[in-house]
TORPARO-378975 format. One record per residue: residue number from 1; x, y, z of N, C-alpha, C in turn. Coordinates in steps of 0.2 Angstrom, whole numbers, always signed. Example, Ala and Ser with C-alpha at 12.3 -4.5 7.8 and 13.67 -1.06 7.14 Angstrom:
residues 2
@num=1&n.east=+66&n.north=-28&n.up=+39&ca.east=+62&ca.north=-22&ca.up=+39&c.east=+66&c.north=-16&c.up=+39
@num=2&n.east=+64&n.north=-11&n.up=+35&ca.east=+68&ca.north=-5&ca.up=+36&c.east=+64&c.north=+0&c.up=+39
//
This chain:
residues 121
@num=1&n.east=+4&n.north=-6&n.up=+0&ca.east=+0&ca.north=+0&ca.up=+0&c.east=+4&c.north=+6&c.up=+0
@num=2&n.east=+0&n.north=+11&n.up=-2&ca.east=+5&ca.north=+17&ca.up=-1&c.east=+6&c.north=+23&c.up=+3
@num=3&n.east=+7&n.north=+29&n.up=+3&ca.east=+7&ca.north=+32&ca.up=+8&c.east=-2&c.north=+37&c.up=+8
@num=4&n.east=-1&n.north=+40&n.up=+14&ca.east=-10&ca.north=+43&ca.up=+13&c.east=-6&c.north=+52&c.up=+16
@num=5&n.east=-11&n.north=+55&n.up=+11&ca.east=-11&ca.north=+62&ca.up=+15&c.east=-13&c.north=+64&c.up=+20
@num=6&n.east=-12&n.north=+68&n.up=+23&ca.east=-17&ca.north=+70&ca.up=+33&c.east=-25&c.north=+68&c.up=+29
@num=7&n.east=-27&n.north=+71&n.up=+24&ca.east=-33&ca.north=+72&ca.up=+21&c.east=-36&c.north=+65&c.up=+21
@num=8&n.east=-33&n.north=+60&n.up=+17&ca.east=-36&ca.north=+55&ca.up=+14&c.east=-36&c.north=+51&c.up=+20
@num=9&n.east=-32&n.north=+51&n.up=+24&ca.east=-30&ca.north=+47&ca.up=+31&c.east=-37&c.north=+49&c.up=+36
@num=10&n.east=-38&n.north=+57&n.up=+36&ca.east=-44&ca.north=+59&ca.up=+41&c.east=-50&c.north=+56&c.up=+34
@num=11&n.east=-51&n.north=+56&n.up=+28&ca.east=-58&ca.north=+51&ca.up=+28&c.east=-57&c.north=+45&c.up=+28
@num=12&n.east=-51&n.north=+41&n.up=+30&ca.east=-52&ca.north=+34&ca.up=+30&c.east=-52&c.north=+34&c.up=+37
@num=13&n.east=-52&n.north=+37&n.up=+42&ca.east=-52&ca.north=+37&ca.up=+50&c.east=-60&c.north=+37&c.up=+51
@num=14&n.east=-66&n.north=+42&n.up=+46&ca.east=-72&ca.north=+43&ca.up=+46&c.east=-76&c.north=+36&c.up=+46
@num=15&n.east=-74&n.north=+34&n.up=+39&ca.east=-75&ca.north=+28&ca.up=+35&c.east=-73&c.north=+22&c.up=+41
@num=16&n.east=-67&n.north=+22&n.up=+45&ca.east=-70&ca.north=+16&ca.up=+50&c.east=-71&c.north=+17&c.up=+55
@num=17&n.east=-72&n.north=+23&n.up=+56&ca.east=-77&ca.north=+24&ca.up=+64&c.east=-80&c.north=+19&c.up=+65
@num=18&n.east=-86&n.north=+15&n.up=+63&ca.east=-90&ca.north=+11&ca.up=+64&c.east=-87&c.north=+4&c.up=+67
@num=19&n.east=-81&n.north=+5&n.up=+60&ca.east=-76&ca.north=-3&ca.up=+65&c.east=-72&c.north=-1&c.up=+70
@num=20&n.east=-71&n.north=+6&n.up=+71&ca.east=-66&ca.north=+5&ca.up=+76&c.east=-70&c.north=+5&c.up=+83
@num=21&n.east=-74&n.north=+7&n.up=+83&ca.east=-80&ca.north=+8&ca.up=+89&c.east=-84&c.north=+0&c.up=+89
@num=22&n.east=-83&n.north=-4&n.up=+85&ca.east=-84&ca.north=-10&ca.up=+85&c.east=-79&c.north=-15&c.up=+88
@num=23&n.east=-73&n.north=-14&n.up=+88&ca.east=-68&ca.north=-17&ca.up=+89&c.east=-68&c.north=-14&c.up=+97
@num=24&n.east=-69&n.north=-9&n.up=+97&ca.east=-68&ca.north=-8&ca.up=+106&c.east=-73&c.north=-12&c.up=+109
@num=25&n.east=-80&n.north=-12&n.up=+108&ca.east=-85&ca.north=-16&ca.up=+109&c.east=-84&c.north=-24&c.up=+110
@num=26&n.east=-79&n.north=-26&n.up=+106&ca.east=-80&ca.north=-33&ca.up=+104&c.east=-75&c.north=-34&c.up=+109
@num=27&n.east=-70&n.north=-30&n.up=+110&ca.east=-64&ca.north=-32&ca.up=+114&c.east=-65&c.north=-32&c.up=+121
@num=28&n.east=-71&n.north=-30&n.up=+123&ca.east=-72&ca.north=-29&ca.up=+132&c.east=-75&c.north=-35&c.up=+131
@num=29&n.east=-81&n.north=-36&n.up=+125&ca.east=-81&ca.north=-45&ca.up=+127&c.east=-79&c.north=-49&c.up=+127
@num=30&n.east=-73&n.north=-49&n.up=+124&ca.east=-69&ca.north=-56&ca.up=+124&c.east=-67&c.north=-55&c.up=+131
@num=31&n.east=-64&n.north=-48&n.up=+133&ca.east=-60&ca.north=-49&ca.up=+139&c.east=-64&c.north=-51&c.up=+145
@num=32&n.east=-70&n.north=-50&n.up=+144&ca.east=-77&ca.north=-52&ca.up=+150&c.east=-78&c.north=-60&c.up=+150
@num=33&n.east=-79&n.north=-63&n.up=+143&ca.east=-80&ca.north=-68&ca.up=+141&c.east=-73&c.north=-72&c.up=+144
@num=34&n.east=-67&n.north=-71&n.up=+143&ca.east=-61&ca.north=-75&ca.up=+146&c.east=-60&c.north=-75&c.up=+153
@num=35&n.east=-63&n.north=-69&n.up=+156&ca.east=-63&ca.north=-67&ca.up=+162&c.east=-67&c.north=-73&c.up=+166
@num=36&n.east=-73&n.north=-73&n.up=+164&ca.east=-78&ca.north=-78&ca.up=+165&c.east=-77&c.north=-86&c.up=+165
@num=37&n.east=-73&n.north=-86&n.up=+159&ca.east=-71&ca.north=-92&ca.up=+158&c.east=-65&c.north=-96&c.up=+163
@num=38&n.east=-63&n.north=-92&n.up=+166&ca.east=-55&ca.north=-93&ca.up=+171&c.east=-60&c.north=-95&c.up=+177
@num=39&n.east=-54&n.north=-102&n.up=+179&ca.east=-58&ca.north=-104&ca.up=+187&c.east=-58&c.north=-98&c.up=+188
@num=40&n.east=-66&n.north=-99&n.up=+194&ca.east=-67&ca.north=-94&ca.up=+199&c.east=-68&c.north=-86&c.up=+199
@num=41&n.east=-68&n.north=-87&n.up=+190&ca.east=-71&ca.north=-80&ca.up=+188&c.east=-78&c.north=-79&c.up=+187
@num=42&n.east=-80&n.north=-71&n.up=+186&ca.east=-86&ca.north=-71&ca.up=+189&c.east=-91&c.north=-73&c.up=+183
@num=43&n.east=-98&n.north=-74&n.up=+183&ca.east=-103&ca.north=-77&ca.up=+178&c.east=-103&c.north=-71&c.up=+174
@num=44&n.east=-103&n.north=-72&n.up=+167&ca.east=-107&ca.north=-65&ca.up=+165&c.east=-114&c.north=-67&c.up=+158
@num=45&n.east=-118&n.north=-62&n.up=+159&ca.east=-122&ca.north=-65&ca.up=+155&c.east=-121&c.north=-64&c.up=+147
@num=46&n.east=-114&n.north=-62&n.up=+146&ca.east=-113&ca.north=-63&ca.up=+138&c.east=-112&c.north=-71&c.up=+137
@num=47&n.east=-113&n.north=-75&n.up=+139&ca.east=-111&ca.north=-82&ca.up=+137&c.east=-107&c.north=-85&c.up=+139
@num=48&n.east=-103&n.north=-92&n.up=+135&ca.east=-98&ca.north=-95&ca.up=+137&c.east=-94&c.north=-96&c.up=+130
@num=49&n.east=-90&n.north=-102&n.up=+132&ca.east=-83&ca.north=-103&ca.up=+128&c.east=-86&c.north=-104&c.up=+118
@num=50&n.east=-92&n.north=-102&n.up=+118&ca.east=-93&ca.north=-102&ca.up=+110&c.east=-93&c.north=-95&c.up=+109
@num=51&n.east=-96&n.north=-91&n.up=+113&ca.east=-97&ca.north=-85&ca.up=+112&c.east=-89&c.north=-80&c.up=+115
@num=52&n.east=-86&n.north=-83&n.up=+118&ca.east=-79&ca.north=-82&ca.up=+116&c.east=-75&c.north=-82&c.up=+110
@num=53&n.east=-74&n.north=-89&n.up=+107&ca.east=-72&ca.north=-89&ca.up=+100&c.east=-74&c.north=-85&c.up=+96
@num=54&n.east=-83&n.north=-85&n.up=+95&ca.east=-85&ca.north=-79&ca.up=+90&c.east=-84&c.north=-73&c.up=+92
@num=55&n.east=-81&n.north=-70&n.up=+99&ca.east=-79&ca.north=-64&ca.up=+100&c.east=-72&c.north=-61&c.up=+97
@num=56&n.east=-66&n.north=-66&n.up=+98&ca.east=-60&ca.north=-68&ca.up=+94&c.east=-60&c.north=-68&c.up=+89
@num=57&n.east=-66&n.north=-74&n.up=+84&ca.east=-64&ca.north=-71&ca.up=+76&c.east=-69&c.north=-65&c.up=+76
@num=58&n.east=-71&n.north=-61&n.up=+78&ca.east=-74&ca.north=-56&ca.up=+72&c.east=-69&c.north=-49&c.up=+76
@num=59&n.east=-66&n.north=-49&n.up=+81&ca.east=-59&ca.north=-46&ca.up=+83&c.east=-55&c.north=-46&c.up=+78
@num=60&n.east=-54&n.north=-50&n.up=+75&ca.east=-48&ca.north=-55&ca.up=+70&c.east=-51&c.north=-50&c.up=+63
@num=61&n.east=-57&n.north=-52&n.up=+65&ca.east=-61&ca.north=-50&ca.up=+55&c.east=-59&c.north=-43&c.up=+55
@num=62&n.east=-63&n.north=-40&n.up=+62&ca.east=-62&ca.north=-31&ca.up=+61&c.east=-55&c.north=-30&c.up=+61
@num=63&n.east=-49&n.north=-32&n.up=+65&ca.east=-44&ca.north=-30&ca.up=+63&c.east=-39&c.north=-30&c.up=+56
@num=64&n.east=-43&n.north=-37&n.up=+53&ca.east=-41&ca.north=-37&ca.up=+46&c.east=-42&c.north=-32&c.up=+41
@num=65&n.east=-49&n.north=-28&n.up=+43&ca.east=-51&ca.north=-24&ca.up=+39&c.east=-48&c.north=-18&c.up=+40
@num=66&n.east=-47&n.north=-16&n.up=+44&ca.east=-41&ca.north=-10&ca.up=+45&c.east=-36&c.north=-10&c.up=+44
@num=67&n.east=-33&n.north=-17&n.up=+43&ca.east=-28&ca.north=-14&ca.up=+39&c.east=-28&c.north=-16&c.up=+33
@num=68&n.east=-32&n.north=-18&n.up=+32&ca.east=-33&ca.north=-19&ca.up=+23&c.east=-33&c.north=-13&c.up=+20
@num=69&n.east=-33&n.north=-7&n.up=+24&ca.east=-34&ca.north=+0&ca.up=+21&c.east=-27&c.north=+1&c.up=+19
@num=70&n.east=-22&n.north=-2&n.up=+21&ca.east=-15&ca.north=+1&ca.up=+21&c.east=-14&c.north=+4&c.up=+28
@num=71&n.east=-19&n.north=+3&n.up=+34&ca.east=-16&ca.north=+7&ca.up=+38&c.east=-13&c.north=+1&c.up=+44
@num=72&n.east=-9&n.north=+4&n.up=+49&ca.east=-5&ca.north=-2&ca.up=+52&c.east=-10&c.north=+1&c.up=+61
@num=73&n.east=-11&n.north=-7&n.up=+63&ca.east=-14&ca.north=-6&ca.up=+68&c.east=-9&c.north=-9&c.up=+75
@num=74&n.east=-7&n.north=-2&n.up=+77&ca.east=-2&ca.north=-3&ca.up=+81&c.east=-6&c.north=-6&c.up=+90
@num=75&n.east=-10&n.north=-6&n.up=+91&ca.east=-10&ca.north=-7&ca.up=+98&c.east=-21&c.north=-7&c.up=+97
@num=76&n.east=-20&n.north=-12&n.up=+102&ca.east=-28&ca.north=-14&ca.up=+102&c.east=-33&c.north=-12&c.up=+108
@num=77&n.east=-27&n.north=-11&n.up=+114&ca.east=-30&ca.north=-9&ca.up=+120&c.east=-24&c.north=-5&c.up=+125
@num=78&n.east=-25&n.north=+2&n.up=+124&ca.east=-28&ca.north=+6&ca.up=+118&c.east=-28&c.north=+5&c.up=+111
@num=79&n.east=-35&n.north=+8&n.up=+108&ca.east=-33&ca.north=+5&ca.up=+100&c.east=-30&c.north=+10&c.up=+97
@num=80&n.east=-25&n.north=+8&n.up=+94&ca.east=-19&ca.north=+13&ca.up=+90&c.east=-19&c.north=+11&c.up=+83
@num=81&n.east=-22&n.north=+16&n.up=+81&ca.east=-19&ca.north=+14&ca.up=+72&c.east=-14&c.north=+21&c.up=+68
@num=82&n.east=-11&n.north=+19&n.up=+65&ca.east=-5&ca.north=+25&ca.up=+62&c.east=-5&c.north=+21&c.up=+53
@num=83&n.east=-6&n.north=+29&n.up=+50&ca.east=-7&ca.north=+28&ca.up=+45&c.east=-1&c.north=+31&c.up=+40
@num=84&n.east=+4&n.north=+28&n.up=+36&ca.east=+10&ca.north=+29&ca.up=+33&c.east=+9&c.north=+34&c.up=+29
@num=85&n.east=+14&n.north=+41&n.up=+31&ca.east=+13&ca.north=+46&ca.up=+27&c.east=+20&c.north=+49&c.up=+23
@num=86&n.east=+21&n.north=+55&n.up=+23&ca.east=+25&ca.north=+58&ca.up=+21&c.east=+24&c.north=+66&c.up=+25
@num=87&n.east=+28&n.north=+71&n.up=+26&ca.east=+27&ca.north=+77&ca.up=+27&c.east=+35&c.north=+82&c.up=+28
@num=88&n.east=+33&n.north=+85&n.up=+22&ca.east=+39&ca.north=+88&ca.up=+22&c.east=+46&c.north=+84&c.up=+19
@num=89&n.east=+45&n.north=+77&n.up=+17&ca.east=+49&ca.north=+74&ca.up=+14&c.east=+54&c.north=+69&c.up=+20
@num=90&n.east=+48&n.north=+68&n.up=+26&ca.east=+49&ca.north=+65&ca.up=+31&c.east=+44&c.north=+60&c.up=+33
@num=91&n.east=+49&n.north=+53&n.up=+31&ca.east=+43&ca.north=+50&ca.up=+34&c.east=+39&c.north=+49&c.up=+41
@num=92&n.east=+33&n.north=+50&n.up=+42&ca.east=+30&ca.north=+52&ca.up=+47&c.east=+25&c.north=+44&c.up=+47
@num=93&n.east=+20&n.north=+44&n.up=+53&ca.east=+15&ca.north=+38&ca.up=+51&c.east=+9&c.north=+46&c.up=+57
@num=94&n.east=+3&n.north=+46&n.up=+53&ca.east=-3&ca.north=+50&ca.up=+56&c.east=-8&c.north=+44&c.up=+62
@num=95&n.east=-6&n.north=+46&n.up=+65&ca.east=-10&ca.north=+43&ca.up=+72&c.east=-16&c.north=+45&c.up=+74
@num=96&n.east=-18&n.north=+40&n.up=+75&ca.east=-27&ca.north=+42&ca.up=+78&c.east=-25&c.north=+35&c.up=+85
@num=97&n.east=-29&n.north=+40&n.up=+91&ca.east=-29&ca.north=+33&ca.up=+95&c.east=-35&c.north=+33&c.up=+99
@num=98&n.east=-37&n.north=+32&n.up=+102&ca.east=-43&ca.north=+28&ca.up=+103&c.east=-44&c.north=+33&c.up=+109
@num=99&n.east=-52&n.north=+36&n.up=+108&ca.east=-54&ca.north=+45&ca.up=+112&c.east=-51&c.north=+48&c.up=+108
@num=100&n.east=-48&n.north=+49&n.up=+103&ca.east=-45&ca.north=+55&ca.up=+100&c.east=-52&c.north=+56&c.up=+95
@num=101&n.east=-55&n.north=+63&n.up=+95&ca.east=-61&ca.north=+63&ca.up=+90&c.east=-59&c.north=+64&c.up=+83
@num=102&n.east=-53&n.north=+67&n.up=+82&ca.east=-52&ca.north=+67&ca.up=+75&c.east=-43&c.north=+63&c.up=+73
@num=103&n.east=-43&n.north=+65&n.up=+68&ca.east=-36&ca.north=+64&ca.up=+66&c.east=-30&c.north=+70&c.up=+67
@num=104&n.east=-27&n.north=+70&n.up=+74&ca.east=-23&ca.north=+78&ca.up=+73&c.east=-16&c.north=+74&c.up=+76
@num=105&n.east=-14&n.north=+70&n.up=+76&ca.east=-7&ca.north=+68&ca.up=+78&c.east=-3&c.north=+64&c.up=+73
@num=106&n.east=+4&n.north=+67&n.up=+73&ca.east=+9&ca.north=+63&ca.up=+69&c.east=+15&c.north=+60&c.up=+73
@num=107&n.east=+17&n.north=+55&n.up=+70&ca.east=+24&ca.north=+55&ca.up=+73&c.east=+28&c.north=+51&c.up=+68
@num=108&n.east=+35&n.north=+54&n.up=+67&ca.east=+40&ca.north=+51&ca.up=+63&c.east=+42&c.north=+43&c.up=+63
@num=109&n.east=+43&n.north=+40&n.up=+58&ca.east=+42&ca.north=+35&ca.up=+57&c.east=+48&c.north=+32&c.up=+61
@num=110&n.east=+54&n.north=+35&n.up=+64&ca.east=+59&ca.north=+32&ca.up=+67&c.east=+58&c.north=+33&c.up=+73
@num=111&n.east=+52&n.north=+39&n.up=+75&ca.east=+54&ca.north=+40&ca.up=+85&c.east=+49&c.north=+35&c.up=+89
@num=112&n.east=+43&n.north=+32&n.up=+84&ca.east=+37&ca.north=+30&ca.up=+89&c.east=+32&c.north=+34&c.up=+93
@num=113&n.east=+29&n.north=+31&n.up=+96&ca.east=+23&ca.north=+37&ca.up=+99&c.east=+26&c.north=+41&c.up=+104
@num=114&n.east=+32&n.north=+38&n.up=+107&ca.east=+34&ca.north=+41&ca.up=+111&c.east=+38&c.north=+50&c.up=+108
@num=115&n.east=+35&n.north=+50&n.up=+102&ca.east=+37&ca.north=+57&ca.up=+96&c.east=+33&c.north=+60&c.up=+94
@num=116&n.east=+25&n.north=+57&n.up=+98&ca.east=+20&ca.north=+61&ca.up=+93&c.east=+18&c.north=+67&c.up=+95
@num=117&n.east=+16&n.north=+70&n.up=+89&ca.east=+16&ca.north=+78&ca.up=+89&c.east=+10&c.north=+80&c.up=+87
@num=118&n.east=+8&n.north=+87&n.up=+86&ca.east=+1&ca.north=+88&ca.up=+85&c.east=+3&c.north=+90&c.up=+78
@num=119&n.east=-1&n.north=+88&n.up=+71&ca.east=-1&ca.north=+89&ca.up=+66&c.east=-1&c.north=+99&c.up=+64
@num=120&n.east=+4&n.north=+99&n.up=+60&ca.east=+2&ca.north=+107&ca.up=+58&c.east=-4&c.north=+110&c.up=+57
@num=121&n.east=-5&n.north=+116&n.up=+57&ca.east=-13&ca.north=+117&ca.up=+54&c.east=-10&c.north=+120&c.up=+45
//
């Protein structure tokens, strides 16, 4: 895949709002659902060890589709995704993390998030 503009990257962040607010969804049941399932954990009324697997693959589904877009999905909990750019002739990757309402942070491809900045205006 190739690189995206801040532009293209904030509609492809719109565009999976729906999965990305699914994926947080999906994630609190697996971890309830596994919680549940461990001796001496508590009951919960999402179900049992079936309703576990299907909470795994369809984690597995929506993360595939995220990066199917070309974007790299760094971190699940928190969900981090960084979308490979350019700026200024610097490779950067544009960061959206999870409670961020829009797409305003970058960080350079060699520093990690521990480098992320606030996008220019």
């Amino acid at each position: 895949m190739g690189l995206f503009t801040v532009a293209q990257a904030r509609v492809e962040v719109e565009r999976l709002r729906p999965v990305l607010d699914e994926i947080v969804v999906v994630r609190a049941d697996l971890v309830e659902l596994t919680a549940a399932l461990t001796p001496g954990g508590a009951p919960t009324g999402l179900g049992g060890l079936p309703e576990r697997k299907a909470a795994e693959a369809r984690l597995n589904e929506l993360m595939t589709e995220v990066q199917q877009t070309g974007a790299e999905l760094k971190g699940v909990a928190p969900l981090l995704v960084d979308f490979p750019a350019d700026l200024d002739g610097v490779p950067v990757l544009l960061c959206w993390l999870e409670g961020d309402a829009a797409l305003t942070w970058y960080h350079r491809a060699d520093l990690g998030f521990a480098g992320r900045r606030r996008l220019p205006d």
